[in-house]
N, C-alpha and C positions, 0 to 999 in steps of 0.2 A: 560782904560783897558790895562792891560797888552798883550804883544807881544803872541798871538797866533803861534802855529807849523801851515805849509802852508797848510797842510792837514784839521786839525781843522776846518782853517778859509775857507776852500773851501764850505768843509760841512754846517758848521752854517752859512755861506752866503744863501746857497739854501735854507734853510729850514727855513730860519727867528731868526733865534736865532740871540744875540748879538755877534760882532765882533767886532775885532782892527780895521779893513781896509775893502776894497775889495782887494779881490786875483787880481793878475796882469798876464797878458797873459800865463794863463792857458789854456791846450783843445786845440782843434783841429782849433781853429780860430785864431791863430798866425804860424800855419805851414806852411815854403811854401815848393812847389814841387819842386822837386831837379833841376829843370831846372831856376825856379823863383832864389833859391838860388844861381847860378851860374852868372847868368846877376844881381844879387844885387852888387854880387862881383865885378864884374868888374865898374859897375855905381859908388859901392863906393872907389876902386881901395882899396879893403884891399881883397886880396885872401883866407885870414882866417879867413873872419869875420862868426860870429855867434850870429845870432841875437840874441838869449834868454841870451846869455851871456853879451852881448853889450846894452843891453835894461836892463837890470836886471830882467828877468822875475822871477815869484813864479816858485817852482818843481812842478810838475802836480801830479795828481797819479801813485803810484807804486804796479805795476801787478807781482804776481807771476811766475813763470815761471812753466806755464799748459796749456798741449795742449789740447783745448778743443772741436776741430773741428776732420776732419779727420784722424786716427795716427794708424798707421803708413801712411805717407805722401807717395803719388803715386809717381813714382821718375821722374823728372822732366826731358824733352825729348824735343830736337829737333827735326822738322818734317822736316822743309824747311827753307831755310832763301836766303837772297840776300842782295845787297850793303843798302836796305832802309826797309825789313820788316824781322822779324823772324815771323813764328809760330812754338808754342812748347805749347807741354801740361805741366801743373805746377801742382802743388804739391795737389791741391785740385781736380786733374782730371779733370780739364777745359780746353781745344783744345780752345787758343787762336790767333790772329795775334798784333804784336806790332811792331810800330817803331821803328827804333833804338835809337832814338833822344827821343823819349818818351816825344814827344811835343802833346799830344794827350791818351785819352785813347785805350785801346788793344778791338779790337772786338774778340767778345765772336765764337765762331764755333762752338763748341758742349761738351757736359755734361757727366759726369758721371752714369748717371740712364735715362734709358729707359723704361725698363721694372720692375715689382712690383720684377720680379725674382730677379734684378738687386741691386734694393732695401736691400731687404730680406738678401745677398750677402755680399755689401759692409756696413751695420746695423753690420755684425756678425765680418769681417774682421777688419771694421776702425770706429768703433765707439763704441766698446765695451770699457770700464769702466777700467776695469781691463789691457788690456795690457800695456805690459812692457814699461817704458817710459815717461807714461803721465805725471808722476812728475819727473820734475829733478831740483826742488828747496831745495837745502840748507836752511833750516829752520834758524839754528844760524845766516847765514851771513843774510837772508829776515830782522830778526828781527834785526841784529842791524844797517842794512841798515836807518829803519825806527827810529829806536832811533836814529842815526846822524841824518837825513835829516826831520822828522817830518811828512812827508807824509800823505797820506791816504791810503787804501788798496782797488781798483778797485779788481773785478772778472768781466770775459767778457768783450771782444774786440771785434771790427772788424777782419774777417768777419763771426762772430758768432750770428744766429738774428731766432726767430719762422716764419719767413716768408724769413729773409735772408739768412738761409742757407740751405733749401729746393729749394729757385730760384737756389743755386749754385749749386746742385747736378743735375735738373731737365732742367733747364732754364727758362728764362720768362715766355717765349711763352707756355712753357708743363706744366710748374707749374701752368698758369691762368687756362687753360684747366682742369687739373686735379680737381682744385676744382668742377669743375662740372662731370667729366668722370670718376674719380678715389680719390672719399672725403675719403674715408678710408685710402689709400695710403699714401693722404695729412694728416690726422689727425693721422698716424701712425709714420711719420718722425717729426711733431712736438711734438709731443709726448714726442717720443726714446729720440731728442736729448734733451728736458726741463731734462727730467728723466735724461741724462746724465752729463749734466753741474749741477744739482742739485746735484749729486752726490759726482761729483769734490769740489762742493763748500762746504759742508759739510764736506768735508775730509781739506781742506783750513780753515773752521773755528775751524776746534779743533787744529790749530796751530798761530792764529791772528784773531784780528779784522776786518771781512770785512764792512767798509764804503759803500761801491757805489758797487751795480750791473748795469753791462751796458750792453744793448744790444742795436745789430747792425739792423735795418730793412731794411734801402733804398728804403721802398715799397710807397713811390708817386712821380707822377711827375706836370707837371703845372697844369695837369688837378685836383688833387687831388690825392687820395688814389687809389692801382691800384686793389684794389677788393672794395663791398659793404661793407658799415659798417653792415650788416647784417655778412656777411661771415667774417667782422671780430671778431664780437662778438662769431660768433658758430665755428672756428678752432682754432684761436689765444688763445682768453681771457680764455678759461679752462688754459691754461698755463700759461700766466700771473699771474691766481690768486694762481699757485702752488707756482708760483718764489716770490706772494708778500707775501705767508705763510710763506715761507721759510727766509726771509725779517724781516718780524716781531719776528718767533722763534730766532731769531740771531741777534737780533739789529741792522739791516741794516737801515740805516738813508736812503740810496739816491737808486730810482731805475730810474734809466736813458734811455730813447731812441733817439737814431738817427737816425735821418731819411730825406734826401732830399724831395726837392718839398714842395707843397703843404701839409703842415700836419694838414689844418683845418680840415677835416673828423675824424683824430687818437683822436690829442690830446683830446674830451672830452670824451672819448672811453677809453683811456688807461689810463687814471686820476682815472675814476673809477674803475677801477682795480691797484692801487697800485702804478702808476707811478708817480713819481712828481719831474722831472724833465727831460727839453728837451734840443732841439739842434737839426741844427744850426742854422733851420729859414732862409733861402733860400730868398735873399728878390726879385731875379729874377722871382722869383716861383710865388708872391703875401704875402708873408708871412710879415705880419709888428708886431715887438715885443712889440711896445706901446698898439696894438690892445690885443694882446693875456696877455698883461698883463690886462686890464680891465677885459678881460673875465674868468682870470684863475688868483686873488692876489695871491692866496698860491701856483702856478706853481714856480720851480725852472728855470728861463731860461737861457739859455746858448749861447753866438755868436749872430746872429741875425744884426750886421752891414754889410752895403753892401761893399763887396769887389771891386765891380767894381768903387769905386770909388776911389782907389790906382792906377789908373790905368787916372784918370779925372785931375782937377784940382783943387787947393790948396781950393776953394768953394765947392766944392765936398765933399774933405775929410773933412770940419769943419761941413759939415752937419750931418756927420756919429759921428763926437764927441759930435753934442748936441742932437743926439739921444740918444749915450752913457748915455750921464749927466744924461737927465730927467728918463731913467730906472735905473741909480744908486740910483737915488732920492726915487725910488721907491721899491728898496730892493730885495730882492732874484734873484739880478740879475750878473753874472761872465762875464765881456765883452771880446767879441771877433767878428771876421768878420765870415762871414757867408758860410767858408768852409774853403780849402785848399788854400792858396795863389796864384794865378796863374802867368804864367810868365810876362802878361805884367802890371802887379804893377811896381811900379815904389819906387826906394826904398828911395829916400827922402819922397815921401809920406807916406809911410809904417813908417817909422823912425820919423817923424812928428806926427801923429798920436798916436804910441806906446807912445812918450814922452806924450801929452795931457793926453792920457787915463793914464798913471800913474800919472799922476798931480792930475788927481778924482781921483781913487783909493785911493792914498796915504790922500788925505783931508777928508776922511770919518772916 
């Protein structure tokens, strides 16, 4: 077969079609945190090193430039800070605390919505459709971006999700509640924002092809899923099946979720509504992608190797490459580790590693 564009070959990897290869360190399982990034550098004594460049990685997908969350954005404010924390509220109206060092996640303090008033408010202010702004892509330079590079065309990122960006307005804590105290509320926000981002993306297809819709959940942790599959079938999946209408009127090949933890409860839930394709596979959580391929051949899976083992020894990481092998063997499968790199990888293993996995990759 001839040389597919890296976009192409991203797509008809997930979905079973034929391909040249597999795609190589694509997605969110080859990132590290900027802190990871920092101690590779010094481990590898190259101060400019850049792994996607230095590994030969594939281009990922290429996103529009559409804001599809809160816009105009809450302007971003100092509260308090000292030699070792800031709090500041950030752009999405979240009151958080964070290190400086940012060796650690930021705790969350408090949300933008309290009350339905609240809601009603900032629905009219910062999530309406129409204000100024929302697009500020260049249509000519999008498209011939994707003529040079061959890409695919992603809509929806993080942290854009029917259940993730209600927790960010609400919080955990008031969003779980809400389902039970306040389900209209809840079915009123996932609603507004399907209807919103369907909007955008309609106005994005009468200028390109969109390949992959993505969206963000974050909604389990080891326990599983952090509501009933009951409650997610009757808030969620009405929107689901608007985003996989809107999917199919438009030729969208890939509708994606991500989502930490535990996703044995989602994935056969959100399969049937339209999705088919996941990520990351958490394998701390329990999650094993050998398993989830028996259960689901025509799932797209995504990541799924454990990262802690960049972090182990040289027996470690050869375990995570022949988990690799036997799910390339198996097909619809884009390898990668099973989140964001953290800092104590270690970057000969990382570097070890990436070469193998493009060793399969490239032999396919």
């Amino acid at each position: 077969m001839h040389e597919l564009p890296c976009g192409e070959r991203a797509v008809r990897c997930l979905i079973g079609e034929d391909i040249d290869r597999v795609p190589f360190g694509v997605g969110l399982g080859w990132i590290p945190w900027g802190d990871t990034l920092d101690r590779w550098r010094r481990q590898a004594g190259r101060p400019d090193l850049i792994p996607a460049q230095a590994l030969g990685f594939d281009d990922s997908y290429l996103r529009p430039e559409v804001y599809c969350g809160v816009y105009p954005p809450f302007e971003y404010q100092v509260i308090e800070e000292n030699a070792e924390f800031v709090i500041y509220r950030d752009e999405r109206g979240i009151l958080k605390r964070d290190r400086r060092d940012k060796l650690s996640m930021p705790e969350f303090l408090d949300y933008p919505v309290k009350t339905d008033a609240d809601w009603e408010r900032i629905k009219a202010e910062r999530f309406d459709l129409d204000t100024p702004g929302r697009f500020r892509q260049d249509w000519d330079i999008f498209r011939a971006r994707l003529r040079s590079t061959g890409q695919a065309v992603q809509v929806g990122e993080y942290p854009w999700g029917v259940f993730g960006t209600p927790r960010d307005l609400l919080g955990d804590e008031e969003l779980l509640i809400s389902f039970y105290t306040r389900p209209a509320l809840v079915k009123d926000m996932m609603q507004h924002l399907t209807g919103l981002w369907i909007a955008l993306w309609e106005r994005i297809a009468d200028e390109v092809q969109i390949d992959r819709i993505h969206i963000w959940e974050d909604m389990s942790g080891k326990q599983g899923s952090l509501i009933s599959p009951r409650m997610v079938e009757e808030f969620m999946m009405p929107c689901y099946d608007r985003i996989a209408d809107f999917a199919r009127a438009h030729g969208v090949r890939l509708i994606s979720v991500d989502t930490d933890g535990d996703c044995s409860e989602l994935t056969p839930i959100m399969i049937r509504h339209g999705v088919n394709h996941y990520l990351p596979f958490e394998v701390q959580a329990g999650n094993d992608i050998r398993e989830y391929r028996k259960l689901y051949p025509t799932l797209g899976i995504e990541c799924g190797l454990d990262k802690r083992a960049l972090a182990g020894t040289r027996a470690d990481v050869d375990a995570e490459i022949a988990r690799c092998a036997e799910m390339i063997r198996h097909g619809r499968y884009v390898p990668g580790f099973d989140h964001l790199i953290p800092p104590d990888a270690l970057w000969d293993n990382f570097e070890y590693a990436a070469k193998a996995i493009r060793g399969l990759c490239f032999r396919v």
